[in-house]
C-alpha positions in Angstrom: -94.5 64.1 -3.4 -92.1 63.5 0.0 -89.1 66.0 0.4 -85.8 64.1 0.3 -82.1 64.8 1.6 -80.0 63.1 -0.9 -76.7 63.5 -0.5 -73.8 63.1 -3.8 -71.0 61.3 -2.7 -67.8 63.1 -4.8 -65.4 64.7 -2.4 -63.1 65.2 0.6 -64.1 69.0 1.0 -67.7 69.6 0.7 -68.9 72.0 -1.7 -72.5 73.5 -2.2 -73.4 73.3 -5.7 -76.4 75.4 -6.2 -78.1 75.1 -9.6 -81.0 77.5 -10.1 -83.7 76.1 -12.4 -86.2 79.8 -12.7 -87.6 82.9 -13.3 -84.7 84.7 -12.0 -81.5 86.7 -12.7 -78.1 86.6 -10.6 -78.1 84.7 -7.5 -80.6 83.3 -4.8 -79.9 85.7 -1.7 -80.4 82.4 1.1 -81.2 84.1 4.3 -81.3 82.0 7.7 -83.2 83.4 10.9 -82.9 82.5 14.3 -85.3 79.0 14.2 -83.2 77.6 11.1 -79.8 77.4 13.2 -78.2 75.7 16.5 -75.0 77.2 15.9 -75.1 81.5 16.1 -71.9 81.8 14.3 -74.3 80.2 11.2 -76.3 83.4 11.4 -73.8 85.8 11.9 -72.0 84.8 8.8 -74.7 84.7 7.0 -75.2 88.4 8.1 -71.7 88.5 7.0 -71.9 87.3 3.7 -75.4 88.6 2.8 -73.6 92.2 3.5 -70.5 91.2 1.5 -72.5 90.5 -1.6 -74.4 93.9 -1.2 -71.7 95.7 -0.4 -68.1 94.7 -2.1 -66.3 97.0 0.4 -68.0 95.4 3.3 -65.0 93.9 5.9 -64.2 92.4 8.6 -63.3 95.5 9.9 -66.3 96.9 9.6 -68.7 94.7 11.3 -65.7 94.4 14.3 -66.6 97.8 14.5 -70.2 96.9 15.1 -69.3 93.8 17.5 -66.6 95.2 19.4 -64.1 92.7 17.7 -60.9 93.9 16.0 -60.9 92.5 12.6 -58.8 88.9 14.0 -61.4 88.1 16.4 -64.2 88.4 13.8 -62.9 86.4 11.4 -62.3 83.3 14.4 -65.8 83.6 15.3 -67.1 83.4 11.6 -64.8 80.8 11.3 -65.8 79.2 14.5 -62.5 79.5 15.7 -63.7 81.7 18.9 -66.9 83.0 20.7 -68.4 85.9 21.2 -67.3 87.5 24.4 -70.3 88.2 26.6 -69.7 91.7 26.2 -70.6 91.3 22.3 -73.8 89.5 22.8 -75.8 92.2 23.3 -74.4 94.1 20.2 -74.7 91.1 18.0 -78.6 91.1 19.1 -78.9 94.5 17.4 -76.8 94.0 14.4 -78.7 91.2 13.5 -82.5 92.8 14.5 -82.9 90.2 17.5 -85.7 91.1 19.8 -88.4 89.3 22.4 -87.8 85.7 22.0 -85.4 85.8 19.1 -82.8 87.7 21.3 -83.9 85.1 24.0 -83.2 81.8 21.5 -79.7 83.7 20.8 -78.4 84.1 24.2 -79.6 80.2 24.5 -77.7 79.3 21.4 -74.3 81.0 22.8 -74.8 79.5 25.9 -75.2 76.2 24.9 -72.1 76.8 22.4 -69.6 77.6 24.5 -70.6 75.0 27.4 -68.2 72.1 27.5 -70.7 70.2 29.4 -72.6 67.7 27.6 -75.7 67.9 30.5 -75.8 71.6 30.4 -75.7 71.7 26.4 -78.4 68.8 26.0 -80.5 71.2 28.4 -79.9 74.3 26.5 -80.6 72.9 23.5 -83.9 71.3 24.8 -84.7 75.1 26.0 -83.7 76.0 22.5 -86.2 73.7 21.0 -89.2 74.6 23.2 -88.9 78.0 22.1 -88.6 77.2 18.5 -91.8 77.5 16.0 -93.9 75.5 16.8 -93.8 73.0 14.0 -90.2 72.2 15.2 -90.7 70.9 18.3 -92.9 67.9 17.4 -89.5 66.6 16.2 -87.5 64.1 18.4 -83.7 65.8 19.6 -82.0 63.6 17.1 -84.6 64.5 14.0 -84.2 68.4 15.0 -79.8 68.6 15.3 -80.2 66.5 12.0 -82.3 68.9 10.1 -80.7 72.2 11.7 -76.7 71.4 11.4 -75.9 70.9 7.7 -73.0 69.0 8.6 -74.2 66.0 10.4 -75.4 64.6 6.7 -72.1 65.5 5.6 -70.4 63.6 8.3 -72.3 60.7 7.5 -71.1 61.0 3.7 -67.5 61.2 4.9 -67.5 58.1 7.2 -68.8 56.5 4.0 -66.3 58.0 1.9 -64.0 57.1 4.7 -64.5 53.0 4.3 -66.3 53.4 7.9 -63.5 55.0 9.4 -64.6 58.3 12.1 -61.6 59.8 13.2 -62.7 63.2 14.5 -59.4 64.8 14.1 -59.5 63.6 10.5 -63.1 64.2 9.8 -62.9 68.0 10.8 -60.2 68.9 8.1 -62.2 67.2 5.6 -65.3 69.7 6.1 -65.8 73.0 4.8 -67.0 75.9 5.8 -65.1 75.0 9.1 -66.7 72.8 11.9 -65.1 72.3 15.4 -64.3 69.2 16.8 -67.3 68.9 19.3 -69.6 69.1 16.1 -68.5 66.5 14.3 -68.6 64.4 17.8 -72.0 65.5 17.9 -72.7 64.6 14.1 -71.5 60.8 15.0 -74.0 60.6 18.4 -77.0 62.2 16.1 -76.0 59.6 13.3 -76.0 56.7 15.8 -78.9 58.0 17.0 -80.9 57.9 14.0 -79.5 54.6 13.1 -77.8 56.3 9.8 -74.6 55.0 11.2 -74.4 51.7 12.8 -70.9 50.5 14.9 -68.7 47.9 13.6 -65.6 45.9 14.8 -62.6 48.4 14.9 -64.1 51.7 15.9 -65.8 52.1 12.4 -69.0 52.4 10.8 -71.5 51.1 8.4 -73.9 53.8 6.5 -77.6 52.9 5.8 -79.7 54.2 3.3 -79.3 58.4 3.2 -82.9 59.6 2.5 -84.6 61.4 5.1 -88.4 61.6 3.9 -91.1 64.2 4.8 -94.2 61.7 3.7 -97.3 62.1 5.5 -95.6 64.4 8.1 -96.5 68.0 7.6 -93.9 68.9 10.9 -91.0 67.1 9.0 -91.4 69.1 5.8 -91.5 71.9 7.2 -88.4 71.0 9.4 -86.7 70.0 5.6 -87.6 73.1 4.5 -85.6 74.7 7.0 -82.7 72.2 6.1 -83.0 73.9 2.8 -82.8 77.0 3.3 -79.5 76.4 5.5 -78.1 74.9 1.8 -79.5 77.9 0.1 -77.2 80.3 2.1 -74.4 77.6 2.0 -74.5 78.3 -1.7 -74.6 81.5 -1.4 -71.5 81.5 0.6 -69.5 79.6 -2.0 -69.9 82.5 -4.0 -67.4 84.7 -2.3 -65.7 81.4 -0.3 -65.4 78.7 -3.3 -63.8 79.5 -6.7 -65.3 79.4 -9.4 -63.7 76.5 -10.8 -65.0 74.4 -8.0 -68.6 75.6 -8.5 -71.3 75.6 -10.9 -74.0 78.4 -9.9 -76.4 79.1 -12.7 -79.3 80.8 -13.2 -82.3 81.2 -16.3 -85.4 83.9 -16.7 -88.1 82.4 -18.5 -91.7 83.1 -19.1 -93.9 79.9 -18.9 -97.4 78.9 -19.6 -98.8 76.0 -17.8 -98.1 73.4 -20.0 -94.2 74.2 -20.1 -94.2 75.0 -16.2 -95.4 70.8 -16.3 -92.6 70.5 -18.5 -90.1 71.8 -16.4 -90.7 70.1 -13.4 -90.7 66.4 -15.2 -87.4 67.9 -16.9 -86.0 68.4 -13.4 -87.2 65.2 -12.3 -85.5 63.5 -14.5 -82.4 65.4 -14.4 -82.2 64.6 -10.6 -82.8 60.7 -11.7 -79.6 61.2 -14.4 -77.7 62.6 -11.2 -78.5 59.7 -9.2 -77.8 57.4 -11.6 -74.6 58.8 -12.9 -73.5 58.9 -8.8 -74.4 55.4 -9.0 -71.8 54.4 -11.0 -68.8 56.3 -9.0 -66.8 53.3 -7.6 -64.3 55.5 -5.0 -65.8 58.9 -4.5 -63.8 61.4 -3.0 -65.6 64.6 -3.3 -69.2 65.2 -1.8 -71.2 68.0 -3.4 -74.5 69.2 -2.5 -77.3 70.1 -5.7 -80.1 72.1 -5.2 -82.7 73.0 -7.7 -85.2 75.4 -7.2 -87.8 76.3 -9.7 -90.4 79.4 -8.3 -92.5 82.3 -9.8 -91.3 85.9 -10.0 -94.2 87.6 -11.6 -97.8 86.0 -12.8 -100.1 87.6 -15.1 -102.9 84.9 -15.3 -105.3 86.5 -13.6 -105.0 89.8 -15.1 -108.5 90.8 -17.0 -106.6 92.7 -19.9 -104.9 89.4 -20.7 -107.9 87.2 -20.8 -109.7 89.8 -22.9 -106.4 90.1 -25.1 -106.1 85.6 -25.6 
């Protein structure tokens, strides 16, 4: 079955709304790593909020300490607000376990961050790519910044949401976790690009059909799959960012056989076709919120000789 992006067109802030289908208690601890990311301030507040959610008492404060930063400048670079000074880099490499050509890919990413020159950052981000797994660089440019900035898709939505309209001023207050100005320019060339967005008479745009499919392409599902996994910690965010009355995190532990594990994957199936269908009907949305359902083993016994005997 292909992997699909489908985006839910509901709002004018967007919200990750994670809803955990599986064998699991609490929350789903979403962890990025270097080849999942263009921006570095996506990993670093991952770090941030990964640490915040095992530790209460972590702060700002605290990982300033470990950056260099007072506890202003930290919260501007999670917030993308600021960069790294150069003298940080190097301690941001060993907070976050950065070595051989993951420290390399790092330095790269900064660089190509805090260029203001379109040449330089298209060639930093084409050395970016050709150090990346692999898998990932079998992907045109436009294909990779899709699949590795969250917010491009979301861009799209907005313009939609928009009437066509792509103010970038406008655009960026619209989006959150925070994005910068340059990245929503940079959503609108990748959109263009891919032909997701296509110009019409008075600076706006049309959106075509949202779905970016993984069929017969090993490299692109793999590529998704890192798209994922960027929503997984999004959500995981919104737990300490988003309150609770503007998300819906779940979970359920259950113990399945393999007639019910069928079950449950038609029964998510057709849930997602209710969601689509239901989305269908919204007229003027103005909120867009992201699902993601996840359904995965935590302990098998199938294979266990006393059980066999025992059935």
């Amino acid at each position: 079955m292909p992997l699909e992006i489908h985006l839910l067109y509901f709002c004018q802030k967007r919200f990750a709304l994670f809803l955990l289908f599986g064998p699991r208690k609490g929350y789903f601890m979403g962890m990025l790593n270097i080849d999942e990311i263009s921006d570095y301030r996506d990993l670093l507040k991952n770090y941030y909020t990964q640490r915040k959610l095992d530790m209460p008492l972590y702060s700002y404060k605290m990982m300033g300490q470990k950056l260099g930063l007072d506890t202003s400048q930290v919260f501007r670079v999670l917030n993308k607000e600021l960069h790294l000074p150069n003298r940080s880099i190097p301690l941001a490499k060993d907070l976050l376990d950065l070595k051989g050509r993951k420290g390399e890919l790092f330095e790269i990413l900064v660089a190509a961050s805090k260029t203001k020159s379109p040449a330089k950052k298209d060639k930093l981000y084409k050395m970016a790519l050709a150090l990346q797994d692999v898998d990932l660089r079998k992907l045109s440019a436009s294909e990779y910044l899709f699949l590795s900035k969250w917010w491009i898709p979301v861009v799209r939505a907005l313009i939609e949401m928009n009437g066509g309209h792509a103010e970038v001023s406008h655009l960026v207050k619209q989006i959150s976790p925070t994005v910068s100005e340059d990245q929503v320019r940079e959503a609108i060339t990748v959109l263009k690009d891919l032909k997701l967005i296509t110009p019409l008479a008075s600076e706006r745009y049309a959106a075509t059909t949202a779905n970016f499919t993984s069929a017969g392409s090993a490299t692109k599902t793999a590529a998704i799959r890192s798209y994922q996994n960027q929503l997984l910690a999004l959500a995981q965010n919104s737990l300490i960012a988003v309150e609770p009355a503007k998300r819906n995190i779940s979970s359920l532990l259950v113990g399945v056989d393999e007639d019910c594990f069928a079950d449950l994957n038609e029964m998510t199936l057709e849930f997602r076709r209710q969601v689509q269908r239901r989305v269908a009907e919204v007229n003027k949305p103005n909120r867009a919120m992201q699902f993601v359902f996840a359904l995965y083993p935590v302990a098998d016994i199938s294979n266990d000789p006393r059980t066999k005997k025992e059935g």
